[in-house]
C-alpha positions as CSV (number, residue, x, y, z in Angstrom):
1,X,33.8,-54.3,-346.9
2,X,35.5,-51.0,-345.8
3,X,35.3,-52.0,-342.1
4,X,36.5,-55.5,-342.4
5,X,40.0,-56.2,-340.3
6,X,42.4,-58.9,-340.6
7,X,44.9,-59.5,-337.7
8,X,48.1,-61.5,-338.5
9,X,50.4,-62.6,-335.7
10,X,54.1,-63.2,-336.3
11,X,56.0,-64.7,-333.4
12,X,59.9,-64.7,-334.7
13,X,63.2,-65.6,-332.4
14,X,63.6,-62.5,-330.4
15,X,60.2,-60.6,-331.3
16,X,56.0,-60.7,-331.4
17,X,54.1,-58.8,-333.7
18,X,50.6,-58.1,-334.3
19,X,49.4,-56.1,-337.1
20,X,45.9,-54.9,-338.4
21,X,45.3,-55.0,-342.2
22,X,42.2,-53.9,-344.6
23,X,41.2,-55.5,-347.3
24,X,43.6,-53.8,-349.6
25,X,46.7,-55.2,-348.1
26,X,47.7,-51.8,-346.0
27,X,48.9,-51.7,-342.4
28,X,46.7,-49.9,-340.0
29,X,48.2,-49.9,-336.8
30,X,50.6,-52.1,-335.2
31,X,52.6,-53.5,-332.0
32,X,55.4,-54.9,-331.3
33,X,56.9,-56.6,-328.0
34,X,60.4,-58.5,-327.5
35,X,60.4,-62.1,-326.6
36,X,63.4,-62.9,-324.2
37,X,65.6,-65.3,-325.5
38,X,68.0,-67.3,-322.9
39,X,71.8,-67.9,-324.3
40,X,73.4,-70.3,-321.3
41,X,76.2,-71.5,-323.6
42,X,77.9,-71.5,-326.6
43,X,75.5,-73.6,-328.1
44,X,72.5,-73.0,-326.0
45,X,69.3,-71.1,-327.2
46,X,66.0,-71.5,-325.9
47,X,62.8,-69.7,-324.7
48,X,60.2,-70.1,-322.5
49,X,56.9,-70.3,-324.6
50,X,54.9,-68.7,-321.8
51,X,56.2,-65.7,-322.6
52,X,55.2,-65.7,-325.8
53,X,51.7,-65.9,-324.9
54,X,51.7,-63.0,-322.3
55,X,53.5,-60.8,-325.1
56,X,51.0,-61.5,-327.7
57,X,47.8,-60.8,-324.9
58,X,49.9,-57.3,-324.6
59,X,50.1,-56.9,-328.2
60,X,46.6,-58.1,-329.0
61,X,44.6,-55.3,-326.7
62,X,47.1,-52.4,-327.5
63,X,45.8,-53.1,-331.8
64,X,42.0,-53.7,-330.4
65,X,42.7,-50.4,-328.2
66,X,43.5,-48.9,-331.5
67,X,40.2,-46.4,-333.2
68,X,41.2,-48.2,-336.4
69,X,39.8,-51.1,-335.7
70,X,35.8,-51.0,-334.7
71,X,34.3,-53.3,-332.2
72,X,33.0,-56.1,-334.6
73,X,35.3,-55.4,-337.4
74,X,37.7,-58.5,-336.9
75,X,37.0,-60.9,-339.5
76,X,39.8,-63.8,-339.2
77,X,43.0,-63.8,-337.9
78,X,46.2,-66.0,-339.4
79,X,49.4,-66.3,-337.7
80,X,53.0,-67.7,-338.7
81,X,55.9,-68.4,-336.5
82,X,59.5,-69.5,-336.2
83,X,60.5,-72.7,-337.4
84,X,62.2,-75.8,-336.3
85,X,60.3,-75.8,-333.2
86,X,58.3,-77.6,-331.1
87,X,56.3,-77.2,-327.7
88,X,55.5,-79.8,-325.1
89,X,51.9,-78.8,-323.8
90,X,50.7,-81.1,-321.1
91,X,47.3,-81.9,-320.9
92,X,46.0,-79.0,-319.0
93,X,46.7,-77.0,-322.3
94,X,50.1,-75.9,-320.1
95,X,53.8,-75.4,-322.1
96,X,55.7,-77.2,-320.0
97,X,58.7,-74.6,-319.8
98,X,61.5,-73.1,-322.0
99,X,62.1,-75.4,-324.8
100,X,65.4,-75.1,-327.6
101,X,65.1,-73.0,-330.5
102,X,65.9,-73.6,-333.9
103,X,69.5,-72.6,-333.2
104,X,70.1,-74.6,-330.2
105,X,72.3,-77.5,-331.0
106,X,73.7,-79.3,-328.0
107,X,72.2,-81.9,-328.8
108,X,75.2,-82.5,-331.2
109,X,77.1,-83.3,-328.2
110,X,74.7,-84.4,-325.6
111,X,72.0,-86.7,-327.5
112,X,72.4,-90.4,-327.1
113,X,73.2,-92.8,-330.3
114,X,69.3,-93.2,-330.5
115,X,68.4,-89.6,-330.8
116,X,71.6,-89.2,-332.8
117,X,70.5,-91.9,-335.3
118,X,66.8,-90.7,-335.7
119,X,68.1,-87.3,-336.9
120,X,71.0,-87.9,-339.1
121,X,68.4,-89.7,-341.1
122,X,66.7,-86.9,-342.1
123,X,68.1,-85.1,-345.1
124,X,67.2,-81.5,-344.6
125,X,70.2,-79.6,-342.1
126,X,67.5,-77.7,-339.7
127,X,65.0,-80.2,-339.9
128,X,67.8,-82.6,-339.0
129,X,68.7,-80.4,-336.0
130,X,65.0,-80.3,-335.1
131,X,64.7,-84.5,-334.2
132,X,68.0,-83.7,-332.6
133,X,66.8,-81.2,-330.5
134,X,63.2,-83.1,-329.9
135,X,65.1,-86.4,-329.0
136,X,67.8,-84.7,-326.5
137,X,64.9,-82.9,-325.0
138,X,62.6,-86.4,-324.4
139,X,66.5,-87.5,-323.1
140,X,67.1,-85.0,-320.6
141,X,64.0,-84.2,-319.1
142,X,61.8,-87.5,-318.0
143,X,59.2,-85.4,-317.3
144,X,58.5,-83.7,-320.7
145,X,58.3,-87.4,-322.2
146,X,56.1,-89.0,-319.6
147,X,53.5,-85.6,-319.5
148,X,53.4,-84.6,-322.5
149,X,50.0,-84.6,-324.4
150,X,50.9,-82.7,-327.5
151,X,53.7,-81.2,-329.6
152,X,52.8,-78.3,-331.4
153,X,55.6,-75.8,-333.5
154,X,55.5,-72.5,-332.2
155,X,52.6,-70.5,-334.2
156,X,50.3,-74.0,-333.9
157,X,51.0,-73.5,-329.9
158,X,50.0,-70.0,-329.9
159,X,46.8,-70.6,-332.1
160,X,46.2,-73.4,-329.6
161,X,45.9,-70.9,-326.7
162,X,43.6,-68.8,-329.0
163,X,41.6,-71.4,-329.4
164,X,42.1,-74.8,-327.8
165,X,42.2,-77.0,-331.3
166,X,45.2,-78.3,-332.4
167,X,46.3,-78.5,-335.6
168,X,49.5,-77.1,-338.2
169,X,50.3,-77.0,-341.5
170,X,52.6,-79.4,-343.9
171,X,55.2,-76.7,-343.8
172,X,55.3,-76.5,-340.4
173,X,55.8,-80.1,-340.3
174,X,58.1,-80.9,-343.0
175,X,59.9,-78.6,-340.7
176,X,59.9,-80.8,-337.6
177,X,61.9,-83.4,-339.3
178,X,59.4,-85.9,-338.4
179,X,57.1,-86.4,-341.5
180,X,57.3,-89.1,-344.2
181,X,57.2,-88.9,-347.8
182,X,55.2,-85.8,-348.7
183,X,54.9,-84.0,-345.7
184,X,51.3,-84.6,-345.5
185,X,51.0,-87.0,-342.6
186,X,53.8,-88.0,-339.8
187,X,56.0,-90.9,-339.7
188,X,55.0,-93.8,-337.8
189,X,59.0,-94.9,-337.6
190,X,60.7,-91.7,-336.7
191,X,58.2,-91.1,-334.1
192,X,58.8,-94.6,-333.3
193,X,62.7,-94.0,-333.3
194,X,62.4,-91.4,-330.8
195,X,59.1,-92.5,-328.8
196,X,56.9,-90.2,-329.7
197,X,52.9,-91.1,-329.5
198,X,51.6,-90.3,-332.5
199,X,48.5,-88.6,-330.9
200,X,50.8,-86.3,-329.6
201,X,51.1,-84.4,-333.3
202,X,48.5,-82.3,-334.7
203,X,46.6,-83.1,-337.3
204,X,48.1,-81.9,-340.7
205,X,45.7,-79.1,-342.5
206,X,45.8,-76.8,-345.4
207,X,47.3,-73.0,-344.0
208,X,44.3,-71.6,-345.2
209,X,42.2,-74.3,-343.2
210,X,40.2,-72.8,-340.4
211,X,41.4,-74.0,-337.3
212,X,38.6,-73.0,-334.4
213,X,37.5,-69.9,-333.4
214,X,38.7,-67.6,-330.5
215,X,37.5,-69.1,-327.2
216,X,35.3,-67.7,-324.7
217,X,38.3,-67.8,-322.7
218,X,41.0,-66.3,-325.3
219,X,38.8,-63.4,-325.4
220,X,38.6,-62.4,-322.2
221,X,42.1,-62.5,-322.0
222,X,43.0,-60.9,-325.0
223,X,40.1,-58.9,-325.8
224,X,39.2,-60.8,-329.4
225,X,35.6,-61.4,-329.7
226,X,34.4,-64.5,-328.9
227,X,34.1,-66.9,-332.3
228,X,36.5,-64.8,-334.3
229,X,37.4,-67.3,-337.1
230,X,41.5,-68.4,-336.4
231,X,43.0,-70.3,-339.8
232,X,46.0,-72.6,-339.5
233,X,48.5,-70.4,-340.8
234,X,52.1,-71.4,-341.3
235,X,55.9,-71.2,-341.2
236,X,57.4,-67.4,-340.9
237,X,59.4,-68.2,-344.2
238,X,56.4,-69.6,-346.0
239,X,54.6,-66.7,-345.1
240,X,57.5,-64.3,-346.0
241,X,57.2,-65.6,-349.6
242,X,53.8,-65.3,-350.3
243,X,53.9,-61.8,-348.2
244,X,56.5,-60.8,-351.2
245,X,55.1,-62.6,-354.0
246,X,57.6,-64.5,-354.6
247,X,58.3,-66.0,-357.8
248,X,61.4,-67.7,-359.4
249,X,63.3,-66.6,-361.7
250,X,61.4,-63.2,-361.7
251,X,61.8,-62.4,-357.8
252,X,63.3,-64.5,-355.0
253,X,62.3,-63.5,-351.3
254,X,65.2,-62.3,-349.4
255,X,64.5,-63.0,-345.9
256,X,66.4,-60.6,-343.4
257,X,65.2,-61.5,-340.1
258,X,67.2,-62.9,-336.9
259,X,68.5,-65.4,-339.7
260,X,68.9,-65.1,-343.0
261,X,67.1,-67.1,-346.4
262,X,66.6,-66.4,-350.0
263,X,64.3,-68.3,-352.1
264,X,60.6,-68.6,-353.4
265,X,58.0,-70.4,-355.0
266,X,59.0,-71.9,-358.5
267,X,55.9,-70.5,-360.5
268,X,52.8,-69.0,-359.7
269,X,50.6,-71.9,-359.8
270,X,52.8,-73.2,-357.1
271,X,52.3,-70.1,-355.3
272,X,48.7,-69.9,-355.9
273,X,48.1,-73.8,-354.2
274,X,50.9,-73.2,-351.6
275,X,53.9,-75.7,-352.6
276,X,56.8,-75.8,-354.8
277,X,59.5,-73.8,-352.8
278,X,62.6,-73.9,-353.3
279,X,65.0,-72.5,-350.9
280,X,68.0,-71.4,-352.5
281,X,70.2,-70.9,-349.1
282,X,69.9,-70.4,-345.3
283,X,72.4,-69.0,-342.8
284,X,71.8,-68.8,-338.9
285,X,72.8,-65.0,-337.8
286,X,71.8,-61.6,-339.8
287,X,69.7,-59.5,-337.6
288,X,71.3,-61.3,-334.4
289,X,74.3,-60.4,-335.1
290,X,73.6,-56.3,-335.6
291,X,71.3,-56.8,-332.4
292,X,74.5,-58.4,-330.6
293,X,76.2,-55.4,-331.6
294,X,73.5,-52.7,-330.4
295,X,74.1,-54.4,-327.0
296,X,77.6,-54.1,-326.6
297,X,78.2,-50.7,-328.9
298,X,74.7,-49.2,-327.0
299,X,73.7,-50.6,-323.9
300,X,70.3,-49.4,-323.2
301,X,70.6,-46.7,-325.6
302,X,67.5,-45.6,-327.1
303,X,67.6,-41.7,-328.3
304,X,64.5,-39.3,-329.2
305,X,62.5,-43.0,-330.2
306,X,65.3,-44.1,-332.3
307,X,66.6,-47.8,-331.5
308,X,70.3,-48.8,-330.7
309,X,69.8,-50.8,-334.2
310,X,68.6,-47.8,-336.1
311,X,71.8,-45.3,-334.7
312,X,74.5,-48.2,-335.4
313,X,73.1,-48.6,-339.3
314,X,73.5,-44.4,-339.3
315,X,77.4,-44.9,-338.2
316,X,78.0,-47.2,-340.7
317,X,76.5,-45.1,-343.5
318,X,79.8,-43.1,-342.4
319,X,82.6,-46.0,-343.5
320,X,83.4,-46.4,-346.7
321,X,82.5,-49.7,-348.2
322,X,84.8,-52.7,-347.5
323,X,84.7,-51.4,-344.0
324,X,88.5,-50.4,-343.9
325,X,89.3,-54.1,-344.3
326,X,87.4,-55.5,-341.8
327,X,86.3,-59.0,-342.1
328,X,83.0,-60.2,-339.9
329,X,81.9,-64.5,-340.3
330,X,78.6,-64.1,-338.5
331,X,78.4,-66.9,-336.9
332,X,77.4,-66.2,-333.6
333,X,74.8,-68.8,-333.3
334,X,76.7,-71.7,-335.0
335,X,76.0,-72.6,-338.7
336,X,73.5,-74.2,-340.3
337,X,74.2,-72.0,-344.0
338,X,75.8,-75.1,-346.3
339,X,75.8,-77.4,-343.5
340,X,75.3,-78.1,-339.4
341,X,78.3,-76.6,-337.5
342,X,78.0,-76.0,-334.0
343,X,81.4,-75.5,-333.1
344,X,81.5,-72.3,-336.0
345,X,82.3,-68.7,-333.9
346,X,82.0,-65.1,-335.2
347,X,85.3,-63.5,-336.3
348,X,86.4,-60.1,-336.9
349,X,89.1,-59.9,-338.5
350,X,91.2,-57.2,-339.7
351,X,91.4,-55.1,-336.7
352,X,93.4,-52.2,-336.2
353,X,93.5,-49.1,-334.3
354,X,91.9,-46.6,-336.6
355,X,89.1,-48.8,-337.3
356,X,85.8,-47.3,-335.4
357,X,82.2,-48.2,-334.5
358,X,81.2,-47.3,-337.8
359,X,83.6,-49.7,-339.7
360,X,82.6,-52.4,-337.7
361,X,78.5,-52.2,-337.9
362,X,79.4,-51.6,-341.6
363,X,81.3,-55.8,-341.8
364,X,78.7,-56.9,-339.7
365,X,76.3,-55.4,-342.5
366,X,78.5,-56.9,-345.2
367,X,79.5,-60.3,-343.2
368,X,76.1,-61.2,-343.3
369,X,75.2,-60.5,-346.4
370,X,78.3,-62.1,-348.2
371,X,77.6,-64.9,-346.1
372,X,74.1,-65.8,-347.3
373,X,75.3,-64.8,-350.9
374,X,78.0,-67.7,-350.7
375,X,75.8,-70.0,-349.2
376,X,72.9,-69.5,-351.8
377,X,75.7,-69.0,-354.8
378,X,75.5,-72.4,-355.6
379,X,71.6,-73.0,-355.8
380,X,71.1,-69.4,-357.7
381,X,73.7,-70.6,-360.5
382,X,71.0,-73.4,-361.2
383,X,68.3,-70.6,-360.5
384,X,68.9,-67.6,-362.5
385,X,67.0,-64.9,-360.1
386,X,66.0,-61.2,-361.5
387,X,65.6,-59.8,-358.9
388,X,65.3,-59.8,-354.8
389,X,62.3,-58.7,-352.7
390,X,64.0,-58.0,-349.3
391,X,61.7,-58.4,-346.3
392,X,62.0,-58.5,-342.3
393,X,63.7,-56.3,-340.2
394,X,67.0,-55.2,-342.0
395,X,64.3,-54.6,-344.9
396,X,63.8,-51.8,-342.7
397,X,67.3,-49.9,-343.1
398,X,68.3,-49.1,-346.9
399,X,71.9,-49.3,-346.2
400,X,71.3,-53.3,-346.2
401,X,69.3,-53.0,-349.5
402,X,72.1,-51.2,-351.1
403,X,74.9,-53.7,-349.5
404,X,72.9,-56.7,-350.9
405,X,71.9,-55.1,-354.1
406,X,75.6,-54.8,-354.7
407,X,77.0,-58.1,-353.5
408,X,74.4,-60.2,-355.0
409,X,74.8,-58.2,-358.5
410,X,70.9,-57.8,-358.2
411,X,68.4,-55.2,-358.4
412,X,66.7,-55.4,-354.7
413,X,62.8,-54.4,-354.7
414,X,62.1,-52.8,-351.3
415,X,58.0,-53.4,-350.8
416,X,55.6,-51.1,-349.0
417,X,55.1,-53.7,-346.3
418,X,58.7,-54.9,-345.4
419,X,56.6,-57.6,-342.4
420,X,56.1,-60.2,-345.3
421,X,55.7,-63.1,-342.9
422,X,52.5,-60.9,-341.5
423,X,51.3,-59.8,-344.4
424,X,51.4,-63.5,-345.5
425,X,49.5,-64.5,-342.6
426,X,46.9,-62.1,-343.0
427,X,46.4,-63.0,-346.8
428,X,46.0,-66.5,-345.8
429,X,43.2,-65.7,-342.8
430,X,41.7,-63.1,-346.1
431,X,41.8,-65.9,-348.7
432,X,41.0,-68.6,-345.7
433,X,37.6,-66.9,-344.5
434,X,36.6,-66.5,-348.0
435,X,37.3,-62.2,-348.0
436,X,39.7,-62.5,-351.1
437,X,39.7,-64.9,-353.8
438,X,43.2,-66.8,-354.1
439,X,46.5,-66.4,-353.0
440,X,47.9,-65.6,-356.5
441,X,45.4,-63.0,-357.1
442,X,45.6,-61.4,-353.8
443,X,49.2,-61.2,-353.4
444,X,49.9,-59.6,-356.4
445,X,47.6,-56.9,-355.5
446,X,48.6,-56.6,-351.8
447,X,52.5,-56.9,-352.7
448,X,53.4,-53.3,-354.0
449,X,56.9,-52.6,-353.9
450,X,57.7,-48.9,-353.1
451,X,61.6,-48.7,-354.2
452,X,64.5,-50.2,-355.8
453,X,67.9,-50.2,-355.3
454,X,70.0,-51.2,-358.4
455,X,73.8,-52.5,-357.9
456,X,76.2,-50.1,-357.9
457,X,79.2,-50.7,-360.3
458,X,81.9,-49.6,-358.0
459,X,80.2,-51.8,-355.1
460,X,80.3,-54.5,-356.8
461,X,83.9,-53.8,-357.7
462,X,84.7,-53.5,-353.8
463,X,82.4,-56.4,-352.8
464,X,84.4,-58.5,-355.6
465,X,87.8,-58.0,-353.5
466,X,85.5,-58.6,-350.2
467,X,84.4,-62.1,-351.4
468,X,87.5,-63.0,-352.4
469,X,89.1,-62.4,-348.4
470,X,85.8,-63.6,-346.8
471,X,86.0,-66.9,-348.3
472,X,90.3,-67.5,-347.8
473,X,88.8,-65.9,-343.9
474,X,86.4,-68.1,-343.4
475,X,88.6,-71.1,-344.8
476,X,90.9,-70.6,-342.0
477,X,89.0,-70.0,-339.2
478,X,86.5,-73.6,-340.3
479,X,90.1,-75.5,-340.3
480,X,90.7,-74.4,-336.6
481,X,86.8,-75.0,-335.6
482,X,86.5,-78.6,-332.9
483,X,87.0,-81.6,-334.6
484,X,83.9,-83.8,-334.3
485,X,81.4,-81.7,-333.8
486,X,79.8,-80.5,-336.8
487,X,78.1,-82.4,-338.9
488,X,77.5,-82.3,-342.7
C-alpha cells in the first residue's frame, strides 16, 4: 500500500495541473503549465483544446520524472475539468480547433432565433449559455456540424485522448444544458432543437466509473504505463466539493478559481453517493481579474520564483482595508453571478491621485469577494452556513481568506490541500479502483484543514460601509450597461 500513486488531472480556464497523491490524501509532487486563453473581443473567450493536450503530456512526464513516484506505482488516475464546455472531435479522435469557453457569450448577439430558442429553454444561467454557445458554434462553422463525430466537455475530451473511450459524468452533462429530466440521459428534443446526433454525446456514467485504460498510444506519449486504469471523473466544482468535504450547513466550499462559487453537498449521504448539491451562488471573474491585473501592474515580472500574482497580494497587505475608497465590479468577463449579462464591464471607481498599486490590488481583492457574497446572499439566508472551506488558487494567499472571512461574517477553514478539484479527482480514481472504501469516508480523512481565519470585528465594520457603496456602484453602472443584451 505504501507505494500506491494516484494521479489527478485538473484542466481549469487558464491552467493544467497534474498532481501525485498517496493513499493518505498528501501531495507528493506536482506540475503545473498555463493554458493560453484567446480574448478577440469584449465578449469573446475561447481556447484551442490541442493545447491542452500538449500541456498535460508536459505535465504528465515531469510528475513520472519525479523519484516519488516508482515505475509501476500508478494505480488509477481521475481527472476533472472546466465546465460549460464542449469539444467537437472528428472521427479521427482530432479536436477540431479552438472552441468557446464557459465565458464566451456572443452568441447572445450572433445566434439565430433557433439556437436562441433552444437555450433560453433551459433554466440554469451557464447551462443556458452553454446550448447558446453549442448552437452559435454548429451556426457559424458548417464544418464543425457536418464532421463532427463526438462532443465531449473538456475533462471527458482529455480522458478520451488518454484513452480512446468516450464517456462523462451526469454533472458534466447537466452542465451542457442538453439533458432531460434527471440528468441521467440526453434529450432527444434539445438535441433535436439544435441538430445534434445523439451518438455524438457520451454515454452518461457514474464519476467513479472506470472509463478505459491508458492506451498503448497515450503511454508512449505521455509516459503512463500501458493499461493504467482511467475513471470518469467529473466537473472541477464537483470535484472541489468533495476535495473540501463539503457539507451544508456545517461547511460550504468556497471556490476561488478563475471564477468564483460557494456551495456544497446538502448532507453527507448526498456526498457519499455523489448528488444533492446545492450551489448557493456563481460569479464569472475572481482569479481573472487579479491575473488581469499582474499583466498590466507586472508585465513579465517574476522575482527570485515569486509570481506577479503573489508580489501584487504583498502590496495590498500594505492598504488599509476599504482600499482608500476604491470601488472594483469584476466583471471583466461579463456576468453570469444572479443572471446572464454580457454587456456587464469592470469598473473602478473612486479614483484619485493618492490612490497606489497597493489600493487597487486590495478592491480587486474585495470587489470580488463582495461580489460573490451579494450574489450568494440570497441562497445562504435560506442556507444558514458555519463555516467556508476556501479552495483554488486565491486559497493560496491568506489575505483573501481574511477579506472573505470578514465580508461573509464567516469563519473560513484554510485546508492542507487548497487544489480541491484534484484532490477530488484523485479520491474518486481511489474510491473508483477499489483503493479506499467511499467517498464519505475518504474525504473526511483526506480533507484536513490546516488553519482558520475568524472575522475580524472591525472588518466587518469596514466591509459593512463597502457593501453598502458596492451595491448603489454597481446599481449605476447595470442602468448604463446595452439595452438588449443581457438576459435574465
Amino acid at each position: 500500500m505504501g507505494d500506491e500513486r494516484i494521479i489527478a488531472i485538473d484542466q481549469g480556464t487558464s491552467c493544467v495541473k497534474v498532481l501525485v497523491f498517496d493513499m493518505a490524501g498528501n501531495v507528493l509532487c506536482s506540475a503545473s503549465e498555463s493554458t493560453p486563453v484567446r480574448l478577440s473581443g469584449p465578449n469573446a473567450m475561447e481556447a484551442d483544446p490541442r493545447d491542452w493536450w500538449r500541456k498535460l503530456v508536459q505535465c504528465l512526464r515531469r510528475v513520472l520524472d519525479d523519484p516519488c513516484v516508482p515505475a509501476g506505482s500508478v494505480r488509477g488516475i481521475g481527472l476533472c475539468g472546466l465546465m460549460h464546455t464542449l469539444v467537437p472531435v472528428d472521427n479521427g479522435g482530432r479536436p477540431m480547433g479552438p472552441v468557446p469557453l464557459w465565458a464566451d457569450q456572443r452568441w447572445e448577439a450572433e445566434a439565430d432565433a433557433v439556437v436562441r430558442e433552444a437555450a433560453n429553454s433551459v433554466a440554469e444561467p451557464s447551462s443556458r449559455s452553454c446550448v447558446g454557445r453549442l448552437g452559435w458554434l454548429l451556426q457559424t462553422r458548417p464544418d464543425v456540424r457536418s464532421r463532427t463525430h463526438l462532443l465531449l466537455p473538456v475533462k471527458d475530451f482529455l480522458r478520451y485522448m488518454l484513452t480512446g473511450v468516450a464517456a462523462t459524468d451526469h454533472h458534466e452533462a447537466a452542465g451542457t444544458g442538453l439533458t432531460a429530466t434527471g440528468d441521467r440521459e440526453w434529450s432527444q428534443a434539445m438535441l433535436g432543437q439544435l441538430g445534434v446526433a445523439l451518438n455524438t454525446l457520451p454515454p452518461i456514467l457514474s464519476p467513479m466509473s472506470p472509463a478505459g485504460s491508458v492506451s498503448p498510444r497515450a503511454a508512449e506519449i505521455t509516459g503512463l504505463e500501458a493499461g493504467t486504469p482511467v475513471v470518469v471523473g467529473t466537473c472541477d466544482w464537483q470535484a472541489a466539493l468533495l476535495g473540501s468535504c463539503a457539507v451544508l450547513p456545517e461547511r460550504a466550499s468556497l471556490y476561488l478559481g478563475t471564477a468564483g462559487v460557494v456551495g456544497g453537498f446538502t448532507s453527507r449521504d448526498h456526498l457519499d453517493r455523489l448528488d444533492g448539491v446545492r450551489c448557493l451562488g456563481a460569479v464569472s471573474s475572481t482569479g481573472s481579474a487579479l491575473e488581469w491585473l499582474a499583466g498590466l501592474l507586472l508585465p513579465g515580472s517574476s522575482q527570485h520564483g515569486i509570481s506577479p500574482v503573489e508580489t501584487l497580494v504583498r502590496m495590498a497587505a500594505g492598504s488599509r482595508a476599504g482600499a482608500e475608497g476604491l470601488i472594483f465590479l469584476p466583471h471583466l468577463l461579463g456576468e453570469r453571478g444572479g443572471a446572464i449579462r454580457p454587456s456587464a464591464t469592470g469598473t473602478l471607481a473612486g479614483l484619485r491621485l493618492s490612490h497606489g498599486r497597493g489600493d487597487m490590488v486590495r478592491a480587486v481583492l474585495e470587489g470580488t469577494a463582495m461580489w460573490l457574497r451579494i450574489v450568494a446572499e440570497p441562497a445562504m439566508a435560506d442556507e444558514p452556513v458555519d463555516s467556508l472551506v476556501v479552495s483554488g488558487g486565491g486559497a493560496r494567499n491568506r489575505l483573501n481568506s481574511v477579506i472573505a472571512a470578514s465580508i461573509f461574517g464567516r469563519p473560513v477553514l484554510i485546508p492542507e490541500v487548497v487544489e480541491a478539484g484534484a484532490l477530488g479527482s484523485a479520491l474518486l480514481a481511489a474510491v473508483g479502483t477499489g483503493l479506499a472504501q467511499g467517498c464519505a469516508e475518504t474525504a473526511s480523512a483526506w480533507v484536513r484543514i490546516r488553519a482558520v481565519e475568524e472575522p475580524d470585528p472591525e472588518l466587518v465594520t469596514v466591509y459593512q460601509g463597502l457593501h453598502e457603496r458596492f451595491t448603489r456602484t454597481e446599481r449605476v453602472m447595470r442602468s448604463l450597461e446595452t439595452p438588449g443584451l443581457a438576459s435574465t
